[in-house]
C-alpha positions, 0 to 999 in steps of 0.5 A: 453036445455034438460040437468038437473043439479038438483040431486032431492035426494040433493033438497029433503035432503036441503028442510027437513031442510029448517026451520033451516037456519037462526039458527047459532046453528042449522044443517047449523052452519058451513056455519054460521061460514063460511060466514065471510070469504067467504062473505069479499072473495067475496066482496074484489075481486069483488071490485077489478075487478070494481074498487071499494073501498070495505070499503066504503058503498054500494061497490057493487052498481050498479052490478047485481050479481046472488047467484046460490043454495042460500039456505036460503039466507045466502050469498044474504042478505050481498051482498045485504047490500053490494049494489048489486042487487041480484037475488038468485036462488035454486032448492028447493022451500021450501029453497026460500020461506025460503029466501023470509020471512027472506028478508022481515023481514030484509026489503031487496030487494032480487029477490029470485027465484025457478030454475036452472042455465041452466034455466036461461042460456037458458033463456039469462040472465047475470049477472056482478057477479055469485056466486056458493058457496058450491053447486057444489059437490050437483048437477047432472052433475058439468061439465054442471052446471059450464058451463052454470055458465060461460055463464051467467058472462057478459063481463068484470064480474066475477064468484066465486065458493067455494067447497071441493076438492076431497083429502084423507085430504078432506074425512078424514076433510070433512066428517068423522071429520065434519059429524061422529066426531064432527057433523058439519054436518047430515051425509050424507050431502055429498059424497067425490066422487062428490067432484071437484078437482080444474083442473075439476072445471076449465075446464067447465069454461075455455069451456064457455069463463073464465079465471082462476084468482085466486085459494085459501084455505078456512081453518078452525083453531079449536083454534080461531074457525074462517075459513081464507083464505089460498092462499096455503092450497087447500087441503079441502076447495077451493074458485077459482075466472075466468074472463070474458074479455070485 
């Protein structure tokens, strides 16, 4: 595969600030305050589609489940916790290496690795679970990335993504509000015309074999200063979950 999805100007913005991923007040606050929601998301539909109880401990126990754009490893480390095997990958060596110290420091088993999804694609691997989470609206060409995403779910598995739907509502929240307002964000950090609508998302995976399952809202409430699901409010952040049959 001679296609990239890799944007080297998005790689080169995540990889100046890649010492600051693990810091809750610093410039990736806002997935820090994400995470819960989006991580009890992950965690409660996964365990759904194997048949698990996702209050027990180790609930992921005996799945491979790969991060895609893991960054520093916000999402690995509690998928980890959660029983999974974990591989994370990122583009950016400086996010993995980022990954692989704080890993190590928490004494977590996670196969954190520079590359790409089509890379791994091309190379055959597969996975129970795939996640790609807040990343797509960074690469080069989402219709490929998404793909080769859908191609990497084995039979029977799952894949969940969470990006920005492309709205006024999400230009207006996502990027004035949180980069120019309240500076959330580095302005810059992202661009509403890479944002995907839900239809778009769906496409590339319907291409590579996946069901669409479920589509929720991720919403943020300035009164709790909390993020919550919202099956209805796709208007900013969405999460979709596609299945793979047996």
């Amino acid at each position: 595969m001679n296609a990239t999805t890799v944007d080297p100007a998005e790689v080169e913005r995540f990889s100046r600030i890649a010492d600051e991923w693990w810091d809750a007040g610093g410039k990736f606050a806002p997935l820090h305050r994400l995470n819960p929601a989006r991580v009890g998301f992950v965690r409660d539909r996964v365990a759904a589609r194997f048949d698990r109880d996702p209050l027990k401990p180790a609930p992921l126990a005996g799945l491979r489940l790969l991060d895609i754009g893991c960054g520093g490893g916000l999402v690995c480390e509690p998928m980890c916790r959660l029983g999974a095997q974990v591989v994370g990958i990122d583009a950016s060596d400086k996010n993995i290496a980022v990954a692989r110290l704080h890993a190590e420091r928490m004494r977590l088993a996670v196969d954190y690795r520079p590359g790409t999804a089509e890379a791994l694609h091309t190379a055959g691997e597969s996975f129970d679970v795939v996640l790609a989470l807040e990343i797509i609206e960074h690469v080069a060409d989402p219709g490929l990335f998404l793909n080769c995403c859908a191609h990497l779910v084995r039979p029977g598995g799952l894949l969940v993504l969470s990006t920005l739907n492309r709205t006024a509502k999400a230009y207006a929240l996502g990027i004035v509000g949180a980069e120019y307002v309240l500076r959330w964000l580095p302005r810059g950090t992202h661009d509403w015309r890479k944002f995907v609508k839900p239809s778009e998302a769906a496409r590339p995976l319907r291409a590579g074999g996946l069901s669409i399952a479920e589509l929720a809202g991720l919403v943020y409430s300035p009164i709790t200063g909390r993020w919550r699901v919202d099956p209805h409010d796709l208007d900013v952040n969405y999460l979709m979950v596609a299945t793979k049959p047996a």
